[in-house]
mmCIF file of the C-alpha atoms, coordinates in Angstrom:
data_MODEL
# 
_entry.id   MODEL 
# 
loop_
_atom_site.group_PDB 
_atom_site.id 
_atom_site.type_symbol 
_atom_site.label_atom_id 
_atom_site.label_alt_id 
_atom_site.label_comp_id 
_atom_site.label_asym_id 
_atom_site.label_entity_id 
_atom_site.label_seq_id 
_atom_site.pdbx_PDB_ins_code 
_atom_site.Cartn_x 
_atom_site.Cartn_y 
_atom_site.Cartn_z 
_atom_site.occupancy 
_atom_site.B_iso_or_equiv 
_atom_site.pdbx_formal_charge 
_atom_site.auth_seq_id 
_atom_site.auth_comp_id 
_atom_site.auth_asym_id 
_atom_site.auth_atom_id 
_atom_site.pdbx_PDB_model_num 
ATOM 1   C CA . UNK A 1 1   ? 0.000   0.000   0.000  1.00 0.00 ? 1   UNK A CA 1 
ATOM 2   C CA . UNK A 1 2   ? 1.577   3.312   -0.815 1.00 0.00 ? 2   UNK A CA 1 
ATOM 3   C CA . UNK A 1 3   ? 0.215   5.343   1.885  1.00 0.00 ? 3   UNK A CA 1 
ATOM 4   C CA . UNK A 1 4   ? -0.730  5.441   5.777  1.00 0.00 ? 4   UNK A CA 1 
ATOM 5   C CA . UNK A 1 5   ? -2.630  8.789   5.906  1.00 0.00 ? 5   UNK A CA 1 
ATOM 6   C CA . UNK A 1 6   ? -5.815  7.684   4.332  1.00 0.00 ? 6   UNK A CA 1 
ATOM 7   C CA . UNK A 1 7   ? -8.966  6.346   6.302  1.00 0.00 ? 7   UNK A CA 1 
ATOM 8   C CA . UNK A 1 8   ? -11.604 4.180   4.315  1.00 0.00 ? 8   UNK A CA 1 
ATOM 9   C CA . UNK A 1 9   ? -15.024 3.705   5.693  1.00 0.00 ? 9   UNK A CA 1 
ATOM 10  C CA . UNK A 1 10  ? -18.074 2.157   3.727  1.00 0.00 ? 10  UNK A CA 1 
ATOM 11  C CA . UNK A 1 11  ? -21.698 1.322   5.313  1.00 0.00 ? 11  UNK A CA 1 
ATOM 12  C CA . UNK A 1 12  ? -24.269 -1.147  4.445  1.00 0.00 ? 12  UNK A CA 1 
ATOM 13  C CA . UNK A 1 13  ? -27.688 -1.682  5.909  1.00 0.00 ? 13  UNK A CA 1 
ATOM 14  C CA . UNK A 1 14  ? -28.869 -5.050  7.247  1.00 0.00 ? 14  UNK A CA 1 
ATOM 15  C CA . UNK A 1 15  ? -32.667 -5.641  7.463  1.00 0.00 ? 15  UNK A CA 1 
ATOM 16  C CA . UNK A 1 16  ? -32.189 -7.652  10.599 1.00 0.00 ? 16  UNK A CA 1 
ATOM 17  C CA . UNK A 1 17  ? -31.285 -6.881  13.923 1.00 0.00 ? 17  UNK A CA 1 
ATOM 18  C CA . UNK A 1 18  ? -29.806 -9.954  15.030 1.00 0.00 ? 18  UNK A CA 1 
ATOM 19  C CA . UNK A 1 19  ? -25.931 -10.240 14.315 1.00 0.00 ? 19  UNK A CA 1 
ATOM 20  C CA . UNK A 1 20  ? -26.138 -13.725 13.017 1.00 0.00 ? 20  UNK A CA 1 
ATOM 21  C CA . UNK A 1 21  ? -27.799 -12.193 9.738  1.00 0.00 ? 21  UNK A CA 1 
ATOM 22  C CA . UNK A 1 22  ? -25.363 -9.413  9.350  1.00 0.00 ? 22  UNK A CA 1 
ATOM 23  C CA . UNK A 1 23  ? -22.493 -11.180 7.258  1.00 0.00 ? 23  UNK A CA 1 
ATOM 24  C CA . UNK A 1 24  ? -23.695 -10.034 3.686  1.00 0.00 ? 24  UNK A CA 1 
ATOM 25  C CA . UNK A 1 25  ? -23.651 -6.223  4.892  1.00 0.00 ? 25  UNK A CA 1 
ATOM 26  C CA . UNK A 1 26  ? -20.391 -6.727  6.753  1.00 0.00 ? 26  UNK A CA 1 
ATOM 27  C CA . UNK A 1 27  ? -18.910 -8.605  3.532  1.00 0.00 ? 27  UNK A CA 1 
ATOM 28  C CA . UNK A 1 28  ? -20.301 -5.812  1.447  1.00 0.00 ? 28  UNK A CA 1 
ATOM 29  C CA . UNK A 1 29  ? -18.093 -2.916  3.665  1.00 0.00 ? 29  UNK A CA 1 
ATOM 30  C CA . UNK A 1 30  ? -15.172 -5.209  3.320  1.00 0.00 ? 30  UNK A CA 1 
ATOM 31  C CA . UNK A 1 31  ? -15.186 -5.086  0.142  1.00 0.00 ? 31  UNK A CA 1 
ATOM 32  C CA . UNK A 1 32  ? -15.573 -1.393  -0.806 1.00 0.00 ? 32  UNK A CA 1 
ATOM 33  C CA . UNK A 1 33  ? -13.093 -1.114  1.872  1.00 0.00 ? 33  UNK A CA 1 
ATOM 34  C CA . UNK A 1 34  ? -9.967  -2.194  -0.663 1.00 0.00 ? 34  UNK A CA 1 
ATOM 35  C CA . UNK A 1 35  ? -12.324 -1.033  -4.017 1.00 0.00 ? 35  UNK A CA 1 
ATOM 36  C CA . UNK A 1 36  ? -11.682 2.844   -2.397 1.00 0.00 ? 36  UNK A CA 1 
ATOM 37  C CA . UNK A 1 37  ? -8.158  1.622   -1.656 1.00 0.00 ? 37  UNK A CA 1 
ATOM 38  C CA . UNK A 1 38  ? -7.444  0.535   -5.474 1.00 0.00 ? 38  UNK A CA 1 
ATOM 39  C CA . UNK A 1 39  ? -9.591  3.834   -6.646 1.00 0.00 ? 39  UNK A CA 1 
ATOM 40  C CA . UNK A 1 40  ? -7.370  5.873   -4.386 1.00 0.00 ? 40  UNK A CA 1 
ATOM 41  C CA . UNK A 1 41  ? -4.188  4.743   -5.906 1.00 0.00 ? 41  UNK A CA 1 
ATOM 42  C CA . UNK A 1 42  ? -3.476  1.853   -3.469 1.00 0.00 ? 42  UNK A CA 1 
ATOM 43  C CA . UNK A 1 43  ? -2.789  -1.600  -5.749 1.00 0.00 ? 43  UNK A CA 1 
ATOM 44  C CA . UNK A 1 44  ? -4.558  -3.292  -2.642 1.00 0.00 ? 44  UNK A CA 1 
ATOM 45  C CA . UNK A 1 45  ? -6.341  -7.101  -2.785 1.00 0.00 ? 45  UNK A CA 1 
ATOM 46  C CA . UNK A 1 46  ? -9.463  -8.045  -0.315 1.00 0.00 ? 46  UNK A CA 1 
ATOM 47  C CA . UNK A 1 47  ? -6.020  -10.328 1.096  1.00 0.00 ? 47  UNK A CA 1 
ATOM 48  C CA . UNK A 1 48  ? -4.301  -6.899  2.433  1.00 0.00 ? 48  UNK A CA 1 
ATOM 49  C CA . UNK A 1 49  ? -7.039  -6.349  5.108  1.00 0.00 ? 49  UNK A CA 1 
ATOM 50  C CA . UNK A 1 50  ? -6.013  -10.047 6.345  1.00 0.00 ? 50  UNK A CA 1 
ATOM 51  C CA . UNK A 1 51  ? -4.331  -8.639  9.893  1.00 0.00 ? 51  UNK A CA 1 
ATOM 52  C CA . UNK A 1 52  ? -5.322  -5.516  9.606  1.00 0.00 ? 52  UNK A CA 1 
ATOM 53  C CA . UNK A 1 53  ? -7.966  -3.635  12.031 1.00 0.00 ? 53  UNK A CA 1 
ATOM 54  C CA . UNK A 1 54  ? -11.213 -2.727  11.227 1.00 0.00 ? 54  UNK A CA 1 
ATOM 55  C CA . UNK A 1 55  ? -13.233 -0.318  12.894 1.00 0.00 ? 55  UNK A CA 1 
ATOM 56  C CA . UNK A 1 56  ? -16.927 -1.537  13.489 1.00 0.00 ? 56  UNK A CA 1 
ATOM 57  C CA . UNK A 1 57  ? -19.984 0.411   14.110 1.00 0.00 ? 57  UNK A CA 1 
ATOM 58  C CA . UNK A 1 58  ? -23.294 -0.904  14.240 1.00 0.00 ? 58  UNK A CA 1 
ATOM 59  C CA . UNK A 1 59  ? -25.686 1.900   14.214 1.00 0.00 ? 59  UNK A CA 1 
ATOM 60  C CA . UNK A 1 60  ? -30.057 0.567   14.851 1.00 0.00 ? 60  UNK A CA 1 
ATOM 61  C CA . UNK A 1 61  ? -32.413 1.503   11.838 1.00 0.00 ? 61  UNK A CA 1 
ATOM 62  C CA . UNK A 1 62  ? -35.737 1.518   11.327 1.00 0.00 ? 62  UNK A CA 1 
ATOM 63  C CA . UNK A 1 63  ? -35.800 -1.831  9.480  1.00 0.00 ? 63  UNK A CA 1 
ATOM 64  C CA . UNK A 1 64  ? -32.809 -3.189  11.053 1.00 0.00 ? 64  UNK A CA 1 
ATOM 65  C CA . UNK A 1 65  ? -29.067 -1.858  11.559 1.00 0.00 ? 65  UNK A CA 1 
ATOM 66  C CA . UNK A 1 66  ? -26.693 -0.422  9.057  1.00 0.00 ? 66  UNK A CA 1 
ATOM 67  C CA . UNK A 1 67  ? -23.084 -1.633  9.456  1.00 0.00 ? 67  UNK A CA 1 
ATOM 68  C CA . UNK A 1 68  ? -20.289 0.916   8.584  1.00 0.00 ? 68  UNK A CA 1 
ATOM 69  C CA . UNK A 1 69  ? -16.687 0.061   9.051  1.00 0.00 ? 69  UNK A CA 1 
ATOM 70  C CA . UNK A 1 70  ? -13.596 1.520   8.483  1.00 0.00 ? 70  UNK A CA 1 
ATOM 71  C CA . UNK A 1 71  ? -9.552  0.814   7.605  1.00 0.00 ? 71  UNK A CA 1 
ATOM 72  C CA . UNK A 1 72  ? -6.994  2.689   7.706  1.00 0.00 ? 72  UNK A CA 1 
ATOM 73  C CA . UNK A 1 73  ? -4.250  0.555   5.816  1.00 0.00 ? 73  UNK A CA 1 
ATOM 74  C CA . UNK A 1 74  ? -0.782  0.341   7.305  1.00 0.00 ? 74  UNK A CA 1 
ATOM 75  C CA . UNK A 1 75  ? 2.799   0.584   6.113  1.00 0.00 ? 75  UNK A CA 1 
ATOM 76  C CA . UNK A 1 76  ? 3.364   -1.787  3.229  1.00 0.00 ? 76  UNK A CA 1 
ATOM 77  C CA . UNK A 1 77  ? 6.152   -2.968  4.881  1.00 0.00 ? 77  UNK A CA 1 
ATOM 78  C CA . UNK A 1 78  ? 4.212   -3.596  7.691  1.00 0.00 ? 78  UNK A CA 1 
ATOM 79  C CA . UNK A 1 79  ? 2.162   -7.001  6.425  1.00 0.00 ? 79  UNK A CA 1 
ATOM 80  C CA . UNK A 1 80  ? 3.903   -10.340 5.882  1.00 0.00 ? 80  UNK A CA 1 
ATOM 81  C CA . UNK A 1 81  ? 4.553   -11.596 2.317  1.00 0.00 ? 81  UNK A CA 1 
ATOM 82  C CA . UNK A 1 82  ? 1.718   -12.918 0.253  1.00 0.00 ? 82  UNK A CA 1 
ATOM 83  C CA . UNK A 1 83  ? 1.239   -16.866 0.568  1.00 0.00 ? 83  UNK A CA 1 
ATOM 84  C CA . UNK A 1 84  ? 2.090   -16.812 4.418  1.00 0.00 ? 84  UNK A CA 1 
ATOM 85  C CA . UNK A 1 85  ? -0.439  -17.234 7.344  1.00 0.00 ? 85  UNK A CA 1 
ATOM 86  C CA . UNK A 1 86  ? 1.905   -15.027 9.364  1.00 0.00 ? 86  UNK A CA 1 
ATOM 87  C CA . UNK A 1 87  ? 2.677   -17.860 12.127 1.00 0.00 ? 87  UNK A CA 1 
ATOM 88  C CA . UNK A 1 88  ? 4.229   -16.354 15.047 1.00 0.00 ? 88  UNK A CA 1 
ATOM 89  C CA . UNK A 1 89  ? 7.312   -19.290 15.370 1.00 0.00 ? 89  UNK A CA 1 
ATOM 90  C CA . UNK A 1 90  ? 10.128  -18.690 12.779 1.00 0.00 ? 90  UNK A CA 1 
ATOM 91  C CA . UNK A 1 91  ? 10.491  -21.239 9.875  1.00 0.00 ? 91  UNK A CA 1 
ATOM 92  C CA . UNK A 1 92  ? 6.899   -22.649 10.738 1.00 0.00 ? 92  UNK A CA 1 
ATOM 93  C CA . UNK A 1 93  ? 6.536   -24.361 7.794  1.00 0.00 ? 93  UNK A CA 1 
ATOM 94  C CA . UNK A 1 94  ? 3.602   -23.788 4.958  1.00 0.00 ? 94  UNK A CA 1 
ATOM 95  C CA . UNK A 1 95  ? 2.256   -26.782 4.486  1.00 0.00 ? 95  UNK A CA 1 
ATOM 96  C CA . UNK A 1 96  ? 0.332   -25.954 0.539  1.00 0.00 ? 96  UNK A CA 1 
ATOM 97  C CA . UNK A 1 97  ? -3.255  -26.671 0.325  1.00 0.00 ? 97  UNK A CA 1 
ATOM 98  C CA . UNK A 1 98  ? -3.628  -27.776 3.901  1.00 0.00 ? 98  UNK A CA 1 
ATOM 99  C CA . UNK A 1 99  ? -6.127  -24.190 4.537  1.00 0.00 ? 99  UNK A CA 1 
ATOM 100 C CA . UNK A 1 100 ? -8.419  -23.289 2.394  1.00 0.00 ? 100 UNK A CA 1 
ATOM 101 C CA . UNK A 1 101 ? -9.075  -19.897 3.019  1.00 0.00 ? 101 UNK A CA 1 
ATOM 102 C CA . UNK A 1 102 ? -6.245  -16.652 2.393  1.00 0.00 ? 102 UNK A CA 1 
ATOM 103 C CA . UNK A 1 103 ? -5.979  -17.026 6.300  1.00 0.00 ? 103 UNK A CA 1 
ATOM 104 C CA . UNK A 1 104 ? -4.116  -20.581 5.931  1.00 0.00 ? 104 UNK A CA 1 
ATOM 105 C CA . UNK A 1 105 ? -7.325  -21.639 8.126  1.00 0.00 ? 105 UNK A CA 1 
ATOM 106 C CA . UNK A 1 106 ? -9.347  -24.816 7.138  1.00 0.00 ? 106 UNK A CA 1 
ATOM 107 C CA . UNK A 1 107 ? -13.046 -23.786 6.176  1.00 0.00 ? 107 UNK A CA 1 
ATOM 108 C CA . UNK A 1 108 ? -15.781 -24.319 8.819  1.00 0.00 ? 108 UNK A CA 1 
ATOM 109 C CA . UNK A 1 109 ? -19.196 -24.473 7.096  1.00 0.00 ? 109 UNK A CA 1 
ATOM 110 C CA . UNK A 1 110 ? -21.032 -23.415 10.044 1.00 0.00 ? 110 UNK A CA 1 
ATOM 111 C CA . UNK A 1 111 ? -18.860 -20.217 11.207 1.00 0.00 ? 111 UNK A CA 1 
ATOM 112 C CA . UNK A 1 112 ? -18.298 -21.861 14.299 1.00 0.00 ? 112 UNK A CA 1 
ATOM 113 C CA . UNK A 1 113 ? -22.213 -22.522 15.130 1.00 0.00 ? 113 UNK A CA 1 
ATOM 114 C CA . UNK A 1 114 ? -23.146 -25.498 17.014 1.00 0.00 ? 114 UNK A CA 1 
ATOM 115 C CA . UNK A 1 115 ? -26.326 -25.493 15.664 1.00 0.00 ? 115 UNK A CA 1 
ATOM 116 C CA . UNK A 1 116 ? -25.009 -27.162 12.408 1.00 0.00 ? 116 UNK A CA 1 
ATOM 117 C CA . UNK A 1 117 ? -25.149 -26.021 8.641  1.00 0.00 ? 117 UNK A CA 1 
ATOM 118 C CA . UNK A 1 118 ? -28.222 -24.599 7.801  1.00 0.00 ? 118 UNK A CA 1 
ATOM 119 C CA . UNK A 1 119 ? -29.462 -23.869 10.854 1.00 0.00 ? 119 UNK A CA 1 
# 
């Protein structure tokens, strides 16, 4: 990323006000979030915001809540290389394929829920 200075924020409403249907709207921000960053000059992928901190505000509507968040991308230096899952032990080792998401984490189909997929 080229600069430090800049602060991106995008919102998107959610017609729900329970946080286990806000992941569309969330996903939305996330991505405008790195389409400002390329517009601004910034040759950013949805990858850069991996370790980075986002700002969250969840503000009540009428119909629901509306979801803004907000980046402010640091040094470029400052992120560890492409391909790596930024493992805190030296020479931890890559092991290719074994994630399956940018993270290096294996995929969980039901975010964690206990209530299983679908549910």
């Amino acid at each position: 990323m080229a600069t430090t200075d800049r602060k991106f924020t995008a919102t998107e409403e959610s017609t729900s006000k329970h946080p286990h249907d806000w992941g569309r709207a969330m996903a939305v921000t996330i991505c405008r979030l790195t389409d400002m960053a390329r517009q601004a000059g910034d040759p950013v992928h949805h990858e850069a915001l991996i370790g980075e901190d986002l700002h969250l505000f969840v503000e009540e509507t009428e119909e629901g809540v509306a979801i803004t968040m907000s980046w402010t991308p640091r040094e470029q230096g400052a992120l560890p290389p492409a391909g790596t899952t930024g493992a805190a032990e030296p020479g931890a080792a890559d092991d290719a394929g074994a994630g399956h998401s940018a993270a290096g984490q294996g995929f969980d189909p039901t975010g964690g829920s206990t209530a299983g997929l679908g549910q």
